[in-house]
ZAFIKE-612775 format. One line per 3 residues: their letters; for each residue y, x, z of N, C-alpha, C. Coordinates in steps of 0.2 Angstrom, whole numbers. Layout:
<dobas>
A) Y/X/Z/Y/X/Z/Y/X/Z | ...
</dobas>
This chain:
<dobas>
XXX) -109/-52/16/-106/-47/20/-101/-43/15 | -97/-44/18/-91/-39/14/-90/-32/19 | -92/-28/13/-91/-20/15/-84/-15/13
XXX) -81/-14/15/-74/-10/17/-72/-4/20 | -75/2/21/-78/7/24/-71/14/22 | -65/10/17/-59/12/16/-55/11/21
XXX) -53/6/19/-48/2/26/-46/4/32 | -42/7/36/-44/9/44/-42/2/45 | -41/-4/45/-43/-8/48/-49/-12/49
XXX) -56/-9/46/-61/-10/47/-64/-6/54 | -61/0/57/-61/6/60/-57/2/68 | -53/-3/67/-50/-3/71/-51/-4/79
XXX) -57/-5/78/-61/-8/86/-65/-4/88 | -66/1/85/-73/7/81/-76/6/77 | -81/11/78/-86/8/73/-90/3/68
XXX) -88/0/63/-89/-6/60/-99/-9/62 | -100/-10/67/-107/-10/66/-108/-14/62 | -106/-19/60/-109/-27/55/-110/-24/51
XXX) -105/-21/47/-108/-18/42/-112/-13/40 | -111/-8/45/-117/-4/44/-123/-8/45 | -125/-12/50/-133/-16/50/-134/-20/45
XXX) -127/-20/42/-131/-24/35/-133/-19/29 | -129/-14/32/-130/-8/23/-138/-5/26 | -140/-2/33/-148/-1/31/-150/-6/31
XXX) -151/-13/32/-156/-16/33/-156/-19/23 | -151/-19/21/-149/-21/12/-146/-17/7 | -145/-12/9/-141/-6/3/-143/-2/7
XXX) -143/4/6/-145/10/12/-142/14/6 | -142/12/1/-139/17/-1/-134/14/-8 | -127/14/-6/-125/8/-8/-118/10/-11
XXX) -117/7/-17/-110/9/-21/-104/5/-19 | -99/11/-16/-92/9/-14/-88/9/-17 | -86/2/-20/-78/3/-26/-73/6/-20
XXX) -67/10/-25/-64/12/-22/-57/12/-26 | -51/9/-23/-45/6/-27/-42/13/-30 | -40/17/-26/-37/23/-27/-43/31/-29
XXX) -48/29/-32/-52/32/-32/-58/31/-37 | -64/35/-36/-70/34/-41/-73/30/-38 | -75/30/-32/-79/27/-27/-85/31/-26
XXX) -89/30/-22/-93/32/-17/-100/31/-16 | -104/34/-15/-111/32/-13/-112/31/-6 | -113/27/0/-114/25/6/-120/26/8
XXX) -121/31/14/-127/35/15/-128/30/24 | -133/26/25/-132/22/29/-137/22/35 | -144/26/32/-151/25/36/-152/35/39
XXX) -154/33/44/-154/40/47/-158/48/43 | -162/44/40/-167/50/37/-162/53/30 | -159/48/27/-156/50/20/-150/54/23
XXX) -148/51/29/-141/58/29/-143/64/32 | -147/62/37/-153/69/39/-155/74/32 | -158/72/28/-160/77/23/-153/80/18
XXX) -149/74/16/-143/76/13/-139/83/17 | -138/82/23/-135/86/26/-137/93/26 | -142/93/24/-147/99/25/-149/101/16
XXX) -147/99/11/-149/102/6/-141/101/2 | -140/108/5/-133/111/1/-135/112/-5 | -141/114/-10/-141/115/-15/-141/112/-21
XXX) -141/104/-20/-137/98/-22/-131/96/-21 | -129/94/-13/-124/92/-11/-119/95/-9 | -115/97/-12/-109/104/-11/-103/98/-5
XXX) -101/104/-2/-94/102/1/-90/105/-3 | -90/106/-5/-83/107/-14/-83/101/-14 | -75/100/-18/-70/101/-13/-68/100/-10
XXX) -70/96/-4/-70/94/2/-73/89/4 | -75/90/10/-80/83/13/-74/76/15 | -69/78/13/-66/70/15/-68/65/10
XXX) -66/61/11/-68/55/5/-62/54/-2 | -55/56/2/-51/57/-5/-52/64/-7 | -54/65/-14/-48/71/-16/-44/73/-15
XXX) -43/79/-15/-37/81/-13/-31/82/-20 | -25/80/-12/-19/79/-18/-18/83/-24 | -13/78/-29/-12/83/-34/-5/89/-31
XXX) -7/95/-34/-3/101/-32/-5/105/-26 | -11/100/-23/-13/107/-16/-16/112/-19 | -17/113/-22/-21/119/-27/-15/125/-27
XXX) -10/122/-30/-5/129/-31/-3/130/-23 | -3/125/-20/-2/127/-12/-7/132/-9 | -12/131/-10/-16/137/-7/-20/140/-12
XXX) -20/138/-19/-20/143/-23/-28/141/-23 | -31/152/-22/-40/150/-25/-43/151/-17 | -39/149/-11/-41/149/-3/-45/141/-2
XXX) -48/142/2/-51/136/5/-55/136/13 | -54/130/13/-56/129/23/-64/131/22 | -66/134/28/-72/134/29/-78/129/28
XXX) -74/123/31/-78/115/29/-79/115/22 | -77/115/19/-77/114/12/-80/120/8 | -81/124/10/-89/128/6/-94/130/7
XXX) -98/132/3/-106/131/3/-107/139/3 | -115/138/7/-118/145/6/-117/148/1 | -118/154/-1/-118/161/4/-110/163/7
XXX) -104/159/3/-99/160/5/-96/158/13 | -99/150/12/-98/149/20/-101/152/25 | -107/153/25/-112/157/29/-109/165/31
XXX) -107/168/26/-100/172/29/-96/171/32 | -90/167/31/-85/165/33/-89/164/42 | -93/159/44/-96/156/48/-97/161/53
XXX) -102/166/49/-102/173/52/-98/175/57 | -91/176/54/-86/178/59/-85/175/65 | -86/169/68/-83/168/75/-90/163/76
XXX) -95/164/73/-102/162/74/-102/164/83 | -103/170/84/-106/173/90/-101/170/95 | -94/168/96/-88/164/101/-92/158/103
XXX) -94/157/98/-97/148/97/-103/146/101 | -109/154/102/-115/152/102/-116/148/109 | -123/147/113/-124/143/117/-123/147/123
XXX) -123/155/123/-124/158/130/-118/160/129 | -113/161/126/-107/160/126/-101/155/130 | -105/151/126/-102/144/131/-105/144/137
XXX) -111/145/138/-113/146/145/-108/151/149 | -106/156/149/-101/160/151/-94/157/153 | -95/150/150/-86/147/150/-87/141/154
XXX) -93/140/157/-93/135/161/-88/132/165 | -88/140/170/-84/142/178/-74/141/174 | -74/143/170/-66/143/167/-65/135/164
XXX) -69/131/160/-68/127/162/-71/119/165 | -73/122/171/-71/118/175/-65/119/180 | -63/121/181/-55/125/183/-52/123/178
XXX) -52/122/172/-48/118/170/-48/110/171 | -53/106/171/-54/101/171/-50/97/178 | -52/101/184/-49/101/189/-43/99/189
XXX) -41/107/185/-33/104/186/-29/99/180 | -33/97/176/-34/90/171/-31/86/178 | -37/83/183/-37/78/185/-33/78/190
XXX) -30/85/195/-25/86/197/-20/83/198 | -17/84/190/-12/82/186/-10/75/188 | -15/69/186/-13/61/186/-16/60/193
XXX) -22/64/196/-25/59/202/-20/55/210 | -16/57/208/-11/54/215/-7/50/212 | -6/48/204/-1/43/202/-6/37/203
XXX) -13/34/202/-18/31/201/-18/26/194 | -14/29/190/-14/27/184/-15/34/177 | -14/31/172/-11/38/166/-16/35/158
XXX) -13/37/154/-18/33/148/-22/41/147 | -29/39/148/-35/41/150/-36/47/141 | -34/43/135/-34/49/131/-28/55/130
XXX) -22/54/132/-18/59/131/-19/64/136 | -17/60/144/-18/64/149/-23/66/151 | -31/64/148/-37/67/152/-41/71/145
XXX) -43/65/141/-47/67/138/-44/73/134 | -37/71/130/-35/76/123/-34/82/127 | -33/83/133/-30/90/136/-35/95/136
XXX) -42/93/138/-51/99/139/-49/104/131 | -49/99/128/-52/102/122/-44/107/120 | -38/103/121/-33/108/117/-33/115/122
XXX) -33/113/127/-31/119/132/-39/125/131 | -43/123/128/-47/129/129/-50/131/121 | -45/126/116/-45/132/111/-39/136/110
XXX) -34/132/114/-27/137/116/-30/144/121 | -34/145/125/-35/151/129/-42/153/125 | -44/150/119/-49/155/116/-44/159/111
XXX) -39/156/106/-36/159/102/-30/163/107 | -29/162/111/-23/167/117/-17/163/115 | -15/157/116/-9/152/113/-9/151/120
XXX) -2/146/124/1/145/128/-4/137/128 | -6/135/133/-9/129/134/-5/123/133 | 3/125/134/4/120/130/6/118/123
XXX) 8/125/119/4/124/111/-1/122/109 | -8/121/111/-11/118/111/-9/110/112 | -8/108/118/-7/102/117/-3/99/109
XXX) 3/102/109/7/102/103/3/103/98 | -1/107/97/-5/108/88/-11/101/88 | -13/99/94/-19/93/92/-14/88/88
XXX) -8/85/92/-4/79/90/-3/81/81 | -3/87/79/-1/86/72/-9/85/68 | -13/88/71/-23/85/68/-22/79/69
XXX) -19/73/74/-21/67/73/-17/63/67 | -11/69/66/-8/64/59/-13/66/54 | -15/72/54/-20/75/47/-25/70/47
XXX) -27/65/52/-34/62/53/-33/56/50 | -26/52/53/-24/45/51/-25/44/44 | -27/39/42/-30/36/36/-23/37/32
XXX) -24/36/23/-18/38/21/-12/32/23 | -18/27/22/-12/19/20/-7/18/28 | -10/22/35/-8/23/38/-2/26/42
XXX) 0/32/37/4/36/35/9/34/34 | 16/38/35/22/37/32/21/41/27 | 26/42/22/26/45/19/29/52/19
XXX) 25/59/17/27/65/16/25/67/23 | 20/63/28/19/62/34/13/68/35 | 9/69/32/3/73/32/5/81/29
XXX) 12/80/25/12/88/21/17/91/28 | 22/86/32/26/89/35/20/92/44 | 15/87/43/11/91/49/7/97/48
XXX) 4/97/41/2/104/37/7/110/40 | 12/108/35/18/113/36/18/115/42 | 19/112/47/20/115/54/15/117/56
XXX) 10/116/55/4/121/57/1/127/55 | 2/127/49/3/135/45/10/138/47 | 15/135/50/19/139/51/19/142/56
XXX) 17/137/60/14/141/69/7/148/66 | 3/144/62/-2/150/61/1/158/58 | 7/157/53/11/162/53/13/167/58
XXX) 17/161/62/19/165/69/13/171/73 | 6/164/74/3/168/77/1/177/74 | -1/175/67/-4/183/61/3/186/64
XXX) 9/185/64/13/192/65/12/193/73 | 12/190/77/11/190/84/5/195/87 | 0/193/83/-10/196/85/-8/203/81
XXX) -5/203/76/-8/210/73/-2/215/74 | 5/213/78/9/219/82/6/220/86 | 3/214/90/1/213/99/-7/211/100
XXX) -12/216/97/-19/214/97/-19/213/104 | -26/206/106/-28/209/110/-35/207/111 | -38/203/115/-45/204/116/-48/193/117
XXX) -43/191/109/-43/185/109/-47/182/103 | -46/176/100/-52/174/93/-48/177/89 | -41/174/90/-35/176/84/-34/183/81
XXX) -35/186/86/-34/196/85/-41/196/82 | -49/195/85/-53/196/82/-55/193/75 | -52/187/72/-51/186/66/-47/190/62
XXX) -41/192/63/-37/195/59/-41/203/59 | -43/205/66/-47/213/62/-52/213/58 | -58/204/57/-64/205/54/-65/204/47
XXX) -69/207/44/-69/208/37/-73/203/33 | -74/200/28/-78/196/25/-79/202/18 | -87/204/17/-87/205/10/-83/213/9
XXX) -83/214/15/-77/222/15/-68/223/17 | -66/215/15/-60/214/17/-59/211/22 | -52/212/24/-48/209/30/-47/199/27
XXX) -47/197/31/-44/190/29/-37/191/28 | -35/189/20/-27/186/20/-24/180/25 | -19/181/23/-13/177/30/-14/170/27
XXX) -18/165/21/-20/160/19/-27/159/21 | -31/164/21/-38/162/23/-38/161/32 | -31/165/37/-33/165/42/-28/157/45
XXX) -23/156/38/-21/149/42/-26/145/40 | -31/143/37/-35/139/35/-39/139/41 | -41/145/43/-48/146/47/-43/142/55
XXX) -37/143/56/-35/143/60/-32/133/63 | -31/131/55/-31/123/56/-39/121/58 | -44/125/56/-49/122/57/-52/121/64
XXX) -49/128/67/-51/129/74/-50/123/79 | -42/124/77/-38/117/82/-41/110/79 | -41/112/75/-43/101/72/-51/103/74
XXX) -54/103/71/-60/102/73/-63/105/81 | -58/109/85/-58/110/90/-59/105/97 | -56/98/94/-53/95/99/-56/87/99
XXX) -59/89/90/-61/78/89/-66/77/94 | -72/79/94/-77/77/95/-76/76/103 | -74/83/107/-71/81/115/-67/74/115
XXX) -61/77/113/-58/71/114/-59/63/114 | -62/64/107/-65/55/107/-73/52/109 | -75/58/112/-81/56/114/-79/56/123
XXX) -73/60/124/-73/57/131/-70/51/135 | -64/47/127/-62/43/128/-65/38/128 | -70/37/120/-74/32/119/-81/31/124
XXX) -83/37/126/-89/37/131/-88/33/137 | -81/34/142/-78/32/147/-77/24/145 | -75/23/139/-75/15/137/-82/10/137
XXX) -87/15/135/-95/12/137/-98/14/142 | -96/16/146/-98/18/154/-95/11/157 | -88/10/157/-83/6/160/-88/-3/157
XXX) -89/-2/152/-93/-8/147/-102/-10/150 | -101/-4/153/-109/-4/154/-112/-2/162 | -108/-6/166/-107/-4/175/-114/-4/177
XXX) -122/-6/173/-128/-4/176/-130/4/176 | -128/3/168/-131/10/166/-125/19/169 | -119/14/169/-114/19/177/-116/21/183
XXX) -119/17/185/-121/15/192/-128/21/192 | -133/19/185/-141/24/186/-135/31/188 | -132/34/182/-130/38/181/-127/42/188
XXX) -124/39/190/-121/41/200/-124/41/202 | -132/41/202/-136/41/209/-137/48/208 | -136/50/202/-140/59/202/-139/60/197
XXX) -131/62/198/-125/65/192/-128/71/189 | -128/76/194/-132/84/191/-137/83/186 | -141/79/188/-147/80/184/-149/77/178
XXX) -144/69/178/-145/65/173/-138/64/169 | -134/68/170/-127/70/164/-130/74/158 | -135/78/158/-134/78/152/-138/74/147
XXX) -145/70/150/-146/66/144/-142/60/144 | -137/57/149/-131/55/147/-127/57/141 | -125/61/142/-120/66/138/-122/65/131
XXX) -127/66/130/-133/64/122/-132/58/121 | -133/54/124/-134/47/123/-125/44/122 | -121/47/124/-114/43/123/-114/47/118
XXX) -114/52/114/-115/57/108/-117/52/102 | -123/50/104/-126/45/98/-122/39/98 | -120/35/105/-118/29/105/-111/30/102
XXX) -106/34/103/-101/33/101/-99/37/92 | -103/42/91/-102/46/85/-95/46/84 | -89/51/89/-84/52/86/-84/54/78
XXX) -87/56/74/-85/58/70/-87/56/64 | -85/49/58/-86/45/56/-92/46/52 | -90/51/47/-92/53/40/-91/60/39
XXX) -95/63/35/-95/70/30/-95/68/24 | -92/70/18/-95/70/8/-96/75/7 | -100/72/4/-104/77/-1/-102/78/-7
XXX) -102/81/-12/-102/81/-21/-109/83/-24 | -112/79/-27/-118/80/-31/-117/86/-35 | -120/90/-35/-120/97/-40/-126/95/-47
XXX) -128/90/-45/-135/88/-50/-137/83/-49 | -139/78/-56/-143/72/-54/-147/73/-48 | -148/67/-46/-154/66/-40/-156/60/-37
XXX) -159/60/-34/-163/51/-33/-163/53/-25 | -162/46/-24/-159/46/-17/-163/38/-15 | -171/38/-13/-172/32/-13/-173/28/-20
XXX) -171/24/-21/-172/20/-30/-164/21/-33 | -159/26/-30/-154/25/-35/-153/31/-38 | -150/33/-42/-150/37/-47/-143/40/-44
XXX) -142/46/-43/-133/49/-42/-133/53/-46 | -129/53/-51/-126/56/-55/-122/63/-52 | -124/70/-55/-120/76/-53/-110/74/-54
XXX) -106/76/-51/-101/74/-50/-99/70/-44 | -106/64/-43/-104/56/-40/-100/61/-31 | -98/55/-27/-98/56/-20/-103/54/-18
XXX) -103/60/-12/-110/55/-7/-107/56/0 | -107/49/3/-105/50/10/-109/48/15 | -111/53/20/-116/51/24/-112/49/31
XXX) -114/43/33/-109/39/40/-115/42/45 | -112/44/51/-115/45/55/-114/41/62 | -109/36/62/-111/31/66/-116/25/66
XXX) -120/26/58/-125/22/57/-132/24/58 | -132/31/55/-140/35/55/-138/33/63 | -133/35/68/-136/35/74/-137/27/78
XXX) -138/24/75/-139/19/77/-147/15/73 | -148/18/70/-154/15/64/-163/15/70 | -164/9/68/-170/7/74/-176/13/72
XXX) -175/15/64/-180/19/64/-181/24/67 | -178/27/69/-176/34/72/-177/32/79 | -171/25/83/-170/25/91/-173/19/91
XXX) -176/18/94/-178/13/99/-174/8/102 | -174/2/100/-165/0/106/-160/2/103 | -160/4/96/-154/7/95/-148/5/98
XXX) -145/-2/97/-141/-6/100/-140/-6/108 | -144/-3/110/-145/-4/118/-142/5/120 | -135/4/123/-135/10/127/-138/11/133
XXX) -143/18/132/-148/20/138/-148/28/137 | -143/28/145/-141/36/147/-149/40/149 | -153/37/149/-159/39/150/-163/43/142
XXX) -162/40/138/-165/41/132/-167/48/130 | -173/48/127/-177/55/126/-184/55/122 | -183/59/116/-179/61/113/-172/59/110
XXX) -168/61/109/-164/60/107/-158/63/103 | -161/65/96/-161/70/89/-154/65/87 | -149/62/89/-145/62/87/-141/67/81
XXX) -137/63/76/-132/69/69/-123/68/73 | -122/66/80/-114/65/82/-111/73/80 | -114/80/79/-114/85/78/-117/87/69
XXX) -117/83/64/-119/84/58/-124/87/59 | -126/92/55/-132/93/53/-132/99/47 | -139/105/48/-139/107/40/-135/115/41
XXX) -132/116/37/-127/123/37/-120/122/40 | -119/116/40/-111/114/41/-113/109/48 | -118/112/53/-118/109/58/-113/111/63
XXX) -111/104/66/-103/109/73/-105/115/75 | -102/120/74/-100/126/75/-100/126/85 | -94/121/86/-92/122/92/-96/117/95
XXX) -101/116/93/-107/111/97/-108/110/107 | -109/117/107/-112/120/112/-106/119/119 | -99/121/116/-93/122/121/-93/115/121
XXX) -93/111/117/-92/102/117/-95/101/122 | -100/101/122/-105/101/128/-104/102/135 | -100/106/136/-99/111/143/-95/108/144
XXX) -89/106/139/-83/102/139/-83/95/142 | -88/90/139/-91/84/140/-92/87/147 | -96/87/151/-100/91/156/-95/90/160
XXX) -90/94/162/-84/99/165/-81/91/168 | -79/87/161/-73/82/161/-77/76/163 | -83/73/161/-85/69/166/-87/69/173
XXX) -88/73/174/-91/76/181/-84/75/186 | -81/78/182/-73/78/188/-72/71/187 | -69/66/182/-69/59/181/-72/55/185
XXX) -79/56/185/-85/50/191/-83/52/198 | -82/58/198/-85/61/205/-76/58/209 | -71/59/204/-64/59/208/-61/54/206
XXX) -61/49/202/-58/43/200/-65/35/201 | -60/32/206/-67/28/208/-61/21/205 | -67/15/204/-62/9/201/-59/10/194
XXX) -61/14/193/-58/17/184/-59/10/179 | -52/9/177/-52/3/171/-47/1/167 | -50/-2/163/-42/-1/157/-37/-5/159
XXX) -32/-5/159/-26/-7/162/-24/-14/155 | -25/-12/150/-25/-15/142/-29/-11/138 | -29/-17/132/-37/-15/127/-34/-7/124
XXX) -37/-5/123/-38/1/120/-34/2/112 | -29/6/110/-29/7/104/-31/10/102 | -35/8/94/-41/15/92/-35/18/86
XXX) -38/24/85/-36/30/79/-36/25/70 | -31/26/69/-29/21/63/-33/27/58 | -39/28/56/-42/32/53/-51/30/52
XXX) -52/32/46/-60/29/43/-63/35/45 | -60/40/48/-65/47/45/-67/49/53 | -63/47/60/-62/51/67/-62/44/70
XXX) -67/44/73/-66/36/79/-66/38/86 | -62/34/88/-60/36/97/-53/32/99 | -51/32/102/-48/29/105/-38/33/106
XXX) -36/29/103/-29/33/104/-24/33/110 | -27/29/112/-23/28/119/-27/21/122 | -26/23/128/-32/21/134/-28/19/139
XXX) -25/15/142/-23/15/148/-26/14/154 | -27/16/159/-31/17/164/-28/16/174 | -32/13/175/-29/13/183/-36/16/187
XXX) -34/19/192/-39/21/196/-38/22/205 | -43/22/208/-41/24/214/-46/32/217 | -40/39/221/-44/43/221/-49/42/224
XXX) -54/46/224/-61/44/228/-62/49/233 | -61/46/238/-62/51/247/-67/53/244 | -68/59/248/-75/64/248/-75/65/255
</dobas>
C-alpha cells in the first residue's frame, strides 16, 4: 500500500480510506516521509489520537497544528502574536476564556429560533429555481451568515470572508502562487477595518466584546484581535459547511438509511447528526509537536518529532464503532473526535450542532428528489474534506 497523506490528490474523493485501514490495521503509528519537510508521525487508531489530543503536556500545538511549518518571515509578520489554535495551556486556556461563555451549549440553545429563520431563508433563496450547487448556495451560507451576525458584520461579508478561509485551506501545491498571503492580507485588513469600527461604535456584538476584554490585565492588541478574528471566521464555517455538504452526499448515497431518518425527523436527527459527524469527519487532522521523548505504542518519538493525529480514521477504527464502515444514523454510543478532543476541543461545537439541525431539517422537509446533477468537486486540500461544489436538482415539496 502506498501511503500519501500529503498530496491533495489522495483527498480528492474524500477521505483516503484504503489507507487509513491499512495504517491501523499495519502501522498505527506510522513514519511519513515528507519531500518539502521533516516528516511526520501518523496517528491512525482511535485510542492513540484520543489520548494524544488530551495530553498537552507533551504534545504542544507550538507552532502550529498544521502539518507545514510555518513560512519563512511570518514571524516578523506577526511578530511574538499567535492564533489561539496554536497554543498551549495556561496561555490558551485564557485566550479561550474570552468568548468561551458565546460558545457554550445554552447559549447555542438560545440561537436556535434565529437560526432557523435563517435557514429558512437559505432555502428561500434557491427553492423555486429547483436547482443550485448545494455547497455555496445552502450549506457555506448557515455557517457565514451567523458568524457575521455573531461578530455584528453585514451577512454578506461573511459570505466574502469564508471564500478567502478556503484559499487558506487549499493544499500548498494547489495554490497559485503569493495566493495564501494575498488572502491573509485581506482578511486582516477587513479585521483592521472591523477594531476601528467596534471601538468608535461599541455595541452589544463578539467583536466589541473582544476588543473591551482583558487577558492577564490587558486589552488585546489590534494583532492578537486580527488573529483571534481569522480564527473565528475560519474555523467558524468548516465543520458546518463540509459536514453539510458531505453528510447530504451520504444521505443521497444511502436512500435506506434516508428513508429511517424521515419517518421521525424530530427525534432521530440528532443521533443522525452524530453519526454523519463520524462518517464524514470534515476536519482532516490536528499536529502536535512532541515537547519530550515519548512512546506512543512500540515507537519511540523523539521531542521535536510531528505527531499528526487523522480523525477521519480514529473515527472509523472497528475498535471504538461497530460497523465502522457501515453508515448507521441510529448509532449509540457514539464518542466520535469529528470535533477533536482535549483543551483545543471545537469551541463552536455546540452552535455546529444547532446549525447541522437548523439546515437539515429545512433541506429533508422542503427539497424532495434532491440529487447531484454531476459528481461532486471536493476541496483541493489534506487538512478540510468536504465538498467544493455540489450541484444539485430538486423538486419543492408540497406540504
Amino acid at each position: 500500500m502506498r501511503i500519501d497523506l500529503v498530496s491533495p490528490d489522495s483527498f480528492a474523493a474524500g477521505h483516503p480510506h484504503d489507507q487509513y485501514d491499512w495504517l491501523r490495521e499495519n502501522a498505527p503509528v506510522y513514519w511519513h516521509e515528507e519531500a518539502d519537510g521533516t516528516g511526520f508521525w501518523v496517528l491512525s487508531r482511535y485510542a492513540d489520537v484520543y489520548e494524544t489530543g488530551r495530553n498537552h503536556q507533551v504534545f504542544s500545538s507550538e507552532p502550529t497544528v498544521m502539518m507545514q511549518d510555518p513560512p519563512p518571515g511570518s514571524e516578523q509578520m506577526m511578530g511574538e502574536y499567535q492564533m489561539m489554535l496554536n497554543m498551549d495551556p495556561p496561555k490558551h486556556t485564557a485566550f479561550r476564556t474570552l468568548i468561551r461563555g458565546e460558545f457554550a451549549r445554552e447559549p447555542a440553545g438560545r440561537m436556535q429560533t434565529r437560526i432557523a429563520q435563517l435557514a429558512a431563508q437559505i432555502v428561500d433563496a434557491v427553492i423555486d429555481h429547483g436547482a443550485c450547487d448545494f455547497v455555496s448556495d445552502v450549506a457555506g451560507e448557515m455557517p457565514s451568515f451567523v458568524i457575521a451576525e455573531m461578530m455584528g458584520l453585514p451577512l454578506d461579508d461573511g459570505r466574502e470572508l469564508y471564500k478567502l478561509t478556503e484559499v487558506l485551506h487549499t493544499s500548498p501545491e494547489a495554490r497559485r502562487e503569493g495566493e495564501a498571503e494575498a488572502a491573509l492580507g485581506q482578511m486582516f485588513g477587513y479585521a483592521a477595518k472591523v477594531i476601528e469600527q467596534k471601538r468608535a461604535h461599541p455595541d452589544d456584538d463578539l467583536a466589541s466584546k473582544l476588543l473591551a476584554a482583558e487577558v492577564d490585565g490587558r486589552k488585546l492588541t489590534d494583532p492578537e484581535f486580527q488573529l483571534f478574528f481569522l480564527l473565528l471566521v475560519d474555523a467558524g464555517g468548516d465543520t458546518t459547511r463540509n459536514l453539510l455538504a458531505s453528510g447530504m452526499l451520504a444521505l443521497m448515497d444511502h436512500p435506506e438509511q434516508l428513508a429511517w431518518l424521515m419517518e421521525d425527523l424530530d427525534h432521530r436527527l440528532p443521533a443522525a447528526r452524530e453519526e454523519l459527524l463520524r462518517w464524514c469527519s470534515p476536519v482532516t487532522y490536528m499536529r502536535r509537536t512532541a515537547k519530550s521523548d515519548f512512546k506512543i505504542g512500540d515507537k519511540a518519538i523523539k521531542a521535536g518529532d510531528k505527531v499528526i493525529m487523522y480523525y477521519g480514521s480514529a473515527n472509523r477504527d472497528e475498535a471504538q464503532f461497530p460497523q465502522a464502515d457501515r453508515l448507521n444514523l441510529a448509532r449509540t454510543p457514539n464518542d466520535h473526535l469529528a470535533f477533536g478532543g482535549g483543551a483545543h476541543v471545537c469551541l463552536g461545537q455546540h452552535i455546529a450542532r444547532v446549525e447541522i439541525d437548523a439546515m437539515l431539517r429545512e433541506v429533508l422537509t422542503r427539497m424532495d428528489k434532491i440529487q447531484c446533477t454531476e459528481p461532486p468537486a471536493w476541496l483541493e486540500s489534506n487538512f478540510i474534506s468536504g465538498p467544493k461544489t455540489m450541484p444539485v436538482s430538486f423538486a419543492p415539496r408540497i406540504t
